[in-house]
C-alpha positions in Angstrom: 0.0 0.0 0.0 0.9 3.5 -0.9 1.9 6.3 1.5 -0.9 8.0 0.5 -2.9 5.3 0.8 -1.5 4.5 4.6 -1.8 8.3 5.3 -5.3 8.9 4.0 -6.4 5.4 5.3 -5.0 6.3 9.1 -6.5 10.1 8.8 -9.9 9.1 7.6 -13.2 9.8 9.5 -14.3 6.8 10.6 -16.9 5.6 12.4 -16.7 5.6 16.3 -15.6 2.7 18.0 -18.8 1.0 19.8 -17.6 -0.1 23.1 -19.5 -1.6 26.3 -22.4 -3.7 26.5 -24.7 -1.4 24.1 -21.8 -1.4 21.4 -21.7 -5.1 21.5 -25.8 -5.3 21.6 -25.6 -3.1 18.6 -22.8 -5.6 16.8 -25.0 -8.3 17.1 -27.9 -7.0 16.1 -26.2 -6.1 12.7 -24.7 -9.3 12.2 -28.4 -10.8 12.8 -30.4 -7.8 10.7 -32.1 -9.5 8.1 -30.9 -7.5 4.5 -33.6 -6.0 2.6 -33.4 -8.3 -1.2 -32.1 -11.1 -2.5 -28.8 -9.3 -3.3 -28.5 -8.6 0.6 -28.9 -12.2 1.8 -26.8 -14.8 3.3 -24.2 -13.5 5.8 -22.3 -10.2 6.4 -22.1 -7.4 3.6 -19.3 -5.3 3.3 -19.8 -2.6 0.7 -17.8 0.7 -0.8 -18.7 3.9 -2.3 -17.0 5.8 -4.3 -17.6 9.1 -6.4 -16.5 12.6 -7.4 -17.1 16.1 -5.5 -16.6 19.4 -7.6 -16.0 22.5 -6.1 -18.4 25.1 -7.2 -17.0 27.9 -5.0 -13.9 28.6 -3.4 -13.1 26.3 -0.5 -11.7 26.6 2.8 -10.7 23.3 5.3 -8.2 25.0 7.2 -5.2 23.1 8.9 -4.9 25.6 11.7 -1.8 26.3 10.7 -0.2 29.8 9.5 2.6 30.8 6.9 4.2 33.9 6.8 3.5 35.7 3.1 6.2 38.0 1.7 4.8 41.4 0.0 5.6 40.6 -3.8 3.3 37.2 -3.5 0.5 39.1 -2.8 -1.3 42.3 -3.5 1.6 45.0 -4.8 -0.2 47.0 -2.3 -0.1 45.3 0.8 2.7 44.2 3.2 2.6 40.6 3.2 1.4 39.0 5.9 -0.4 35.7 7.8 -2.0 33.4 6.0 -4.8 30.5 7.0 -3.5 27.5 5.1 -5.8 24.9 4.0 -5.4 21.1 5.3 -3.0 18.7 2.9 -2.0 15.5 2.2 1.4 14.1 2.2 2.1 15.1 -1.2 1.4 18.5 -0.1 -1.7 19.0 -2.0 -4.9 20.3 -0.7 -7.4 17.3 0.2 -10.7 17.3 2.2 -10.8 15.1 5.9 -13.0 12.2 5.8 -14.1 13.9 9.4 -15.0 17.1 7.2 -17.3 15.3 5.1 -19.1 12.8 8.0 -19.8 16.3 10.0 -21.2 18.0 7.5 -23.6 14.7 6.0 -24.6 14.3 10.0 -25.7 17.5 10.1 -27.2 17.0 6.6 -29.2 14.3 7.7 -29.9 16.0 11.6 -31.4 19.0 9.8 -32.9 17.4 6.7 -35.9 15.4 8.0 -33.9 11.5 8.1 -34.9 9.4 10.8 -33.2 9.7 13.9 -32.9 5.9 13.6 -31.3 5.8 9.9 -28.9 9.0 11.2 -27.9 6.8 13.8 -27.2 3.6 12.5 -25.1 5.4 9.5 -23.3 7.4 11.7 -23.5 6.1 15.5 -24.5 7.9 18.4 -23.1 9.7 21.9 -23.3 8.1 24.7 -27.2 8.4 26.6 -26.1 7.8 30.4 -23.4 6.8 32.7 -24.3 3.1 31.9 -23.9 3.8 27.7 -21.2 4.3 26.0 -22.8 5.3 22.5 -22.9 3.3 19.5 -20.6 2.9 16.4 -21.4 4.5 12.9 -21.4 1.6 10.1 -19.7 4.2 7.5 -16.6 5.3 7.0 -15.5 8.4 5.5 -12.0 8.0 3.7 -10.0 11.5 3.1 -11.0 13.1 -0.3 -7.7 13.4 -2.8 -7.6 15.7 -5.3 -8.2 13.7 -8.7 -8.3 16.1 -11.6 -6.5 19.6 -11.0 -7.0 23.2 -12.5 -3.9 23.5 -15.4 -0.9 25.2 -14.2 -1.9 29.0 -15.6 -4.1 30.2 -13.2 -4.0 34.1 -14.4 -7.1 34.8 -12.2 -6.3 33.2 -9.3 -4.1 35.5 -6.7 -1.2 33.9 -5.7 -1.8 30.9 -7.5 -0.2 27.1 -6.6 -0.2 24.3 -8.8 1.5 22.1 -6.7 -1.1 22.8 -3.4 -3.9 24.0 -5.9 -4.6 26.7 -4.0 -4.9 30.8 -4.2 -4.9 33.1 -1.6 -8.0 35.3 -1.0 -7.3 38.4 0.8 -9.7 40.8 2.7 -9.9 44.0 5.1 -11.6 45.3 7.7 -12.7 49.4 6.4 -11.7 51.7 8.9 -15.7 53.4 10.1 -14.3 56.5 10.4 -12.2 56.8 7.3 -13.8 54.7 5.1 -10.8 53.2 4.2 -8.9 49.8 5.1 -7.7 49.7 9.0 -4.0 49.4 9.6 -3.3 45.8 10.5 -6.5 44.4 9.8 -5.8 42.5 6.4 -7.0 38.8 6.4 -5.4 36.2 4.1 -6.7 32.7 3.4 -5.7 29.8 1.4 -8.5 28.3 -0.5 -9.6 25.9 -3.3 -10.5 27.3 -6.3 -13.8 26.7 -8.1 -13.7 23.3 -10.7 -11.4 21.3 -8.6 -12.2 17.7 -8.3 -12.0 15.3 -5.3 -12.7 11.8 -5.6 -13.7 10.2 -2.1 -14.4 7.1 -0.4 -17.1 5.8 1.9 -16.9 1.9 3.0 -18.7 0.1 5.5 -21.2 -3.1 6.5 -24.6 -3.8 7.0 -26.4 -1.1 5.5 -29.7 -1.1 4.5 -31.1 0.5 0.8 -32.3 2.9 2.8 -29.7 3.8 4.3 -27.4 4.1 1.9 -30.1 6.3 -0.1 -30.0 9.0 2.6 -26.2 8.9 2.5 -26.1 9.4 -1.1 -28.5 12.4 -1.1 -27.2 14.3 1.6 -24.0 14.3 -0.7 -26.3 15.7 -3.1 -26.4 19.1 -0.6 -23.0 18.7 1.0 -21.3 22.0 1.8 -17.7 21.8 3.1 -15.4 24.4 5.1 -15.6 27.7 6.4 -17.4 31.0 4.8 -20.3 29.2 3.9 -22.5 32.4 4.1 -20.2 34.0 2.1 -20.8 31.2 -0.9 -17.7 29.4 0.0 -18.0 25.6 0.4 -20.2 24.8 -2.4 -20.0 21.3 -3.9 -21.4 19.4 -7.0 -21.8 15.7 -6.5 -20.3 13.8 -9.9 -23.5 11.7 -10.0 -21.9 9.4 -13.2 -19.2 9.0 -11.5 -20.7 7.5 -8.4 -19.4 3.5 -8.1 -21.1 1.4 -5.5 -19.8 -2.3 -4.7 -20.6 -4.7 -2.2 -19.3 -8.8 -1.3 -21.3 -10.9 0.9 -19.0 -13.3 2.6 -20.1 -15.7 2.0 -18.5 -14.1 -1.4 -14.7 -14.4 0.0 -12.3 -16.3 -1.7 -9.3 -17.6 0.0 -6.1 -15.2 0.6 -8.3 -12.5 -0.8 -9.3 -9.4 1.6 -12.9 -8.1 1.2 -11.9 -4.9 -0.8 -10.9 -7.6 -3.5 -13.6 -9.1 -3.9 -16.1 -6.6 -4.3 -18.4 -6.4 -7.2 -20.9 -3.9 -8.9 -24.1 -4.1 -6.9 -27.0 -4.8 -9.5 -28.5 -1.9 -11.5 -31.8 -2.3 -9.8 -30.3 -1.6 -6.5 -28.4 1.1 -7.6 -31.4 3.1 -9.0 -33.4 2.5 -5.9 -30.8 3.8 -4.1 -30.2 7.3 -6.5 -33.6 8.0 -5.8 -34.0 11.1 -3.5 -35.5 10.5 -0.3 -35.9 14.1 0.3 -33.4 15.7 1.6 -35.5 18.7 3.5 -34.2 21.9 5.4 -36.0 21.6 8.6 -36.9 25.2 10.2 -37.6 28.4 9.0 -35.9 30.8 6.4 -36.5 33.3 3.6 -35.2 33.0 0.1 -34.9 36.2 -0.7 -33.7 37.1 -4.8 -32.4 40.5 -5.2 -31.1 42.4 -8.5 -28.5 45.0 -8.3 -28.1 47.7 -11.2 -25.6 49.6 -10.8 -25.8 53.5 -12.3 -22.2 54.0 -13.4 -18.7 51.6 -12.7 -17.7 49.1 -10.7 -14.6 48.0 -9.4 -13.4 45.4 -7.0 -10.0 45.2 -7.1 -8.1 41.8 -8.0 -5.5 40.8 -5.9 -3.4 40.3 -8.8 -0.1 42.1 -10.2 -0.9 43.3 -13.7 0.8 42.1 -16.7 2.6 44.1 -19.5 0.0 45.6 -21.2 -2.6 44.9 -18.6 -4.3 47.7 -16.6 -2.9 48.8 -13.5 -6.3 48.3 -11.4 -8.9 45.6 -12.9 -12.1 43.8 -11.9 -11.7 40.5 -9.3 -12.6 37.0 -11.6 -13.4 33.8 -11.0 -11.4 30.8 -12.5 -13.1 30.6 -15.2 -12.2 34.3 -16.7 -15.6 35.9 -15.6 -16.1 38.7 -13.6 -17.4 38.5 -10.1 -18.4 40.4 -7.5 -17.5 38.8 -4.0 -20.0 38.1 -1.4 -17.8 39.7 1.2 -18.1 42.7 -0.9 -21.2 42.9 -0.5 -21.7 42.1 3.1 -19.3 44.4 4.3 -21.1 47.6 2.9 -24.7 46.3 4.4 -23.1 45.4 7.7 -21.6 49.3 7.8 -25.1 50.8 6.9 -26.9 49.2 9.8 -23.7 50.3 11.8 -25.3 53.5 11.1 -28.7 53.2 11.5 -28.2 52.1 14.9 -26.3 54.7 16.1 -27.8 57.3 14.6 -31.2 55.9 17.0 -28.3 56.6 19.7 -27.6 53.1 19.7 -24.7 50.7 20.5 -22.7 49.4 17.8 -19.3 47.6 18.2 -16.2 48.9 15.8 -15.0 45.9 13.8 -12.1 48.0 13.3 -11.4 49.0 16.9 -13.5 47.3 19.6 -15.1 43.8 18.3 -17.9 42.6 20.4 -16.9 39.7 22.5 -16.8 36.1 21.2 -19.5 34.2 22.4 -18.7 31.0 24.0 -22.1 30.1 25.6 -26.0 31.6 25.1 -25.8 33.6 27.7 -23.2 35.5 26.0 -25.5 37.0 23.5 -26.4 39.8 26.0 -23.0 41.4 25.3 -23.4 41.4 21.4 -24.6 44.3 19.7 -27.7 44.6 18.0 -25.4 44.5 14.5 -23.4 41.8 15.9 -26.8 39.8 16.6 -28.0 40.0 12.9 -25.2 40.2 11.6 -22.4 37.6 13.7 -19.5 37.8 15.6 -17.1 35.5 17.4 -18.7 32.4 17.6 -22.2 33.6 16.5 -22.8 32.7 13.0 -25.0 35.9 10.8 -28.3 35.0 10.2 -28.5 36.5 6.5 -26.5 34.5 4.2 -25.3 35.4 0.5 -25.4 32.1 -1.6 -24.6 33.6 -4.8 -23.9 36.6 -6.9 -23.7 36.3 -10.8 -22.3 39.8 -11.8 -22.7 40.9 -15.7 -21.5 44.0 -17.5 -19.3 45.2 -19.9 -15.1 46.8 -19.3 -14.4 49.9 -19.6 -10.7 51.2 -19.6 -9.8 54.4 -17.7 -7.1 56.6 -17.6 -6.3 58.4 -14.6 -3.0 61.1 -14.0 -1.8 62.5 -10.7 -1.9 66.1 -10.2 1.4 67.7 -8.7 0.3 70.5 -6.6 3.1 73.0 -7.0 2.5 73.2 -10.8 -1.0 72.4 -11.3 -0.1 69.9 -14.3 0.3 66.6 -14.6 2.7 64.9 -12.4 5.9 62.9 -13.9 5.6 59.2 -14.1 2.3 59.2 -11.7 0.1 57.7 -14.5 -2.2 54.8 -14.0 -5.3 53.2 -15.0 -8.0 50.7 -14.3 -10.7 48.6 -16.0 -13.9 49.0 -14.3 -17.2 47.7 -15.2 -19.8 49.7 -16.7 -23.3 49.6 -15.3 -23.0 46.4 -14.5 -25.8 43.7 -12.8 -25.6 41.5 -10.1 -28.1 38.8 -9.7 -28.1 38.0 -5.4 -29.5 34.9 -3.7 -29.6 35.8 -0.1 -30.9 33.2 2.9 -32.7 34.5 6.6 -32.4 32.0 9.2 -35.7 32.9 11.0 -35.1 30.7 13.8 -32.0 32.3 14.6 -33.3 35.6 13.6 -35.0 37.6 16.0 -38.1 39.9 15.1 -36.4 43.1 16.0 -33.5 42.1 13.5 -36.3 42.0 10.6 -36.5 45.5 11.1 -33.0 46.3 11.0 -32.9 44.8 8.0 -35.4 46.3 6.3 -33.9 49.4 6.9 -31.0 48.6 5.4 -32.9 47.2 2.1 -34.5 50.4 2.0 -31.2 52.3 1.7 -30.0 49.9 -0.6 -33.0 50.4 -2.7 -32.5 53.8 -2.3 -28.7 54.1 -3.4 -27.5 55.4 -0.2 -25.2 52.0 -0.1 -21.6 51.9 -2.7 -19.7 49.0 -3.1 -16.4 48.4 -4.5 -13.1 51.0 -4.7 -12.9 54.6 -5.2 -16.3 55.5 -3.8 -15.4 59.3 -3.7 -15.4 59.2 -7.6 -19.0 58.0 -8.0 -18.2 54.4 -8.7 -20.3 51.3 -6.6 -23.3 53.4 -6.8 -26.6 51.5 -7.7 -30.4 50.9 -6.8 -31.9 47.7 -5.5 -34.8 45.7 -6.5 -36.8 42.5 -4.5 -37.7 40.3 -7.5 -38.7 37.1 -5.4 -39.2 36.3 -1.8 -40.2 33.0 -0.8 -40.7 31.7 2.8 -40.1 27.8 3.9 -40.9 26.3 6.7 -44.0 26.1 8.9 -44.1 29.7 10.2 -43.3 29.2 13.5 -41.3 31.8 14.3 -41.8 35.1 16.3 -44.1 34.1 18.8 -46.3 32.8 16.0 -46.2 36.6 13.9 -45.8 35.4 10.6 -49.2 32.9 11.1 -50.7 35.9 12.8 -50.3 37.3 9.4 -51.2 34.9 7.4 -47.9 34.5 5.8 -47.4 30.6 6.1 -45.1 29.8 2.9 -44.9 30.0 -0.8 -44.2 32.5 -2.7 -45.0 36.5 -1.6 -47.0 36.5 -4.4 -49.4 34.6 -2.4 -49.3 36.3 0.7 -52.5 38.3 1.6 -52.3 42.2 0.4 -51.2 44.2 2.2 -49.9 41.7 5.2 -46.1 41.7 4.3 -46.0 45.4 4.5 -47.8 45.2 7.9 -45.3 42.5 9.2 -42.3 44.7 8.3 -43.4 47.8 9.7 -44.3 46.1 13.0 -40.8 44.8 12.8 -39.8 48.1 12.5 -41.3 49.7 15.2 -40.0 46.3 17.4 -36.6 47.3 16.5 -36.8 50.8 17.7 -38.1 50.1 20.9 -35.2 47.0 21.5 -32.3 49.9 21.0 -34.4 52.2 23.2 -34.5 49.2 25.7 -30.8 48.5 25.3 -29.5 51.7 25.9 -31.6 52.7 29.1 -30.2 48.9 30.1 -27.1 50.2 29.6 -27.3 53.4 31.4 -28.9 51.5 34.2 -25.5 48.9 34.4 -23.0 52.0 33.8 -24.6 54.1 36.7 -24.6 50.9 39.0 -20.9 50.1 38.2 -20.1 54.1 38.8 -21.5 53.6 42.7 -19.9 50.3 43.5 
């Protein structure tokens, strides 16, 4: 056997060793399960799965580990820095951890309406009680190796690496009060780019059709790594190339090892198994479709030092050569704006920049968050609006610009430049609300903030001062999932119990939003006389 093999066979997710008297129970009553079809009978199955995962937006498994970055790898504007490496194997190439992957089809599955007993048998359980030590899984997640890379000419990838298959994507933190980034405050991570392939492994014994039929459609919706409300971490599931074998062992032939003898289970199987057994989000949220149109240019900068020939500043792209407008770039802007609107009600808002709110460790942490923080996350507290995807359009513009000396008034020698924004560009948004985690209040907020973004009072993008980001926002579909339960029971109260908005009763939407309004106005009131009331206790003690 390979080092790889060794390495990715010793790292892999596995299942959880079932110990004690329920782990054994649970042993034997596999062993004894009766197999759904003829294919299934006589004796113990052992079985493999095998298929492709695509990356359909940049992706982040970080390693924990840091590497110092000089200045000429990254921006020709910045000054280097720390940056979050992605995990690898022991070629040194990026790879997923079978632990990644079982986490995140656990909490597929915990989320997605599969029987507690199906989740359980696929994937084990904790321990109940002093007297039960949990249960063992019966699959086993195998690290994910990269199987067909990105050539090496990756022009639109900053700081590109064939050998790790990785760029760096690097962000800042705008300074409130300046408007421009903070000193010390730029963020670097590693990352996958889009169109990457992984091929990965499951194995295991016992399992049921369906069983294995859950497993395969929460692969379906699998969504790996970190910045996943930013778009990060989306994956495509290679459906052709999804191999499933299985041996009975009765099957075993002798001086063979089970992986040997496996064979194709039988078509009919198979297409019992590809059939969906509907994967469901469970809770409440609102799919909300937004368009932007922008009135004049756009420009986010690429991290990227510009060719010969090539303009000094030009428009961020994806892998692929077309343009893109980050969701980070989007966030940031919206996040600032309701920065705003709570302090000009005289509220509290944290500086990002400056002052962070405090992580939050436990629930009862939450007090010390900020109404912006609350909506819109901090230190362990995830945001409750996330942006799935933007799909930017527009047409390049080139621009030339010239610094002006100051003692002459003309032209200054050799201070030249130019950039290649877009002009009037589109962007089509898919945004998600977690209404569960959202609370009522926080509606408001964010309505306010759609209303100055459907106003143009929100820019996006570089060189603000010169008219560029500026643009007007439009709702073009809203639809609510879930069973409405949120609120105290509001959104039944107003008759607004799924579908699409086109359904709701006239006149009710408005009437929710406005009373979310006025709920968020009287929660800053409320938070500031609490804080008043805590500062003037803390003055007398």
């Amino acid at each position: 056997m390979s080092s790889s093999r060794k390495h990715a066979r010793k790292h892999r997710g596995g299942k959880q060793a079932a110990t004690g008297q329920s782990g054994r129970l649970a042993g034997e009553r596999q062993r004894d399960a009766a197999k759904d079809g003829g294919e299934m009978a006589g004796g113990n199955e052992r079985w493999l799965m095998e298929a492709v995962l695509t990356t359909c937006s940049p992706l982040h498994v970080g390693s924990g580990e840091r590497r110092r970055v000089a200045p000429q790898e990254s921006s020709p504007t910045d000054e280097g820095g720390e940056v979050a490496l992605v995990v690898t194997d022991v070629a040194g190439r990026a790879c997923i951890p079978g632990s990644t992957i079982k986490g995140a089809v656990r909490n597929l599955l915990r989320t997605g309406g599969c029987p507690d007993v199906v989740s359980a048998a696929l994937l084990g359980r904790p321990a109940m009680g002093e007297n039960d030590s949990g249960e063992g899984g019966k699959a086993e997640f195998w690290d994910a190796m990269i199987c067909t890379a990105l050539p090496e000419n990756q022009q639109h990838v900053a700081s590109w690496d064939f050998e790790r298959q990785t760029g760096i994507a690097a962000s800042v933190v705008i300074d409130r009060a300046t408007n421009a980034a903070a000193q010390g405050l730029l963020r670097q991570c590693e990352y996958v780019p889009a169109g990457v392939k992984f091929r990965f492994r499951i194995t295991g014994e016992h399992c049921s059709t369906e069983e294995l039929a859950w497993l395969v459609d929460a692969l379906r919706h699998i969504r790996l790594g970190a910045g996943q409300d930013n778009g990060w971490g989306r994956m495509r599931l290679e459906e052709a190339s999804l191999v499933i074998k299985t041996v009975q062992s009765a099957q075993l032939r002798d001086g063979k090892m089970w992986w040997e003898c496996l064979h194709d289970v039988s078509q009919a199987r198979k297409q019992t198994i590809m059939q969906s057994p509907g994967i469901s989000g469970r809770g409440n949220w609102l799919a909300i479709a937004m368009r932007l149109e922008f009135e004049g240019f756009l420009l986010v900068n690429a991290a990227l030092r510009p060719q010969k020939g090539q303009p000094d500043h030009q428009q961020i792209r994806n892998p692929d050569g077309s343009v893109q407008l980050p969701q980070r770039s989007l966030r940031g802007p919206i996040r600032a704006q309701a920065e705003r609107i709570v302090r000009t009600l005289g509220g509290r808002a944290c500086r990002p920049d400056k002052a962070p709110c405090p992580a939050v460790k436990k629930i009862a942490d939450l007090k010390e968050l900020c109404p912006v923080c609350r909506v819109f996350g901090a230190g362990g507290w995830a945001t409750a609006l996330a942006i799935d995807e933007i799909r930017l359009s527009g047409a390049e513009v080139q621009r030339e610009f010239v610094a002006i000396d100051r003692f002459t008034g003309g032209a200054s020698a050799s201070k030249k430049f130019n950039s290649k924004p877009l002009w009037q560009p589109r962007a089509e948004v898919r945004m998600r609300l977690d209404l569960d985690r959202l609370e009522f209040w926080g509606l408001g907020l964010l309505a306010l903030v759609f209303r100055d973004l459907a106003e143009g009072d929100i820019r996006f993008g570089m060189a603000k001062r010169l008219g560029f980001g500026a643009c007007s926002a439009r709702i073009i579909a809203c639809t609510l999932h879930g069973d409405g339960d949120v609120w105290g029971g509001k959104a039944k109260e107003y008759q607004l119990e799924g579908g699409d908005w086109q359904t709701w009763p006239e006149g009710q939407w408005h009437k929710l939003v406005n009373d979310a309004v006025s709920a968020f106005h009287e929660y800053v009131q409320k938070d500031k006389e609490t804080r008043h009331a805590e500062n003037m206790q803390a003055a007398e003690a």
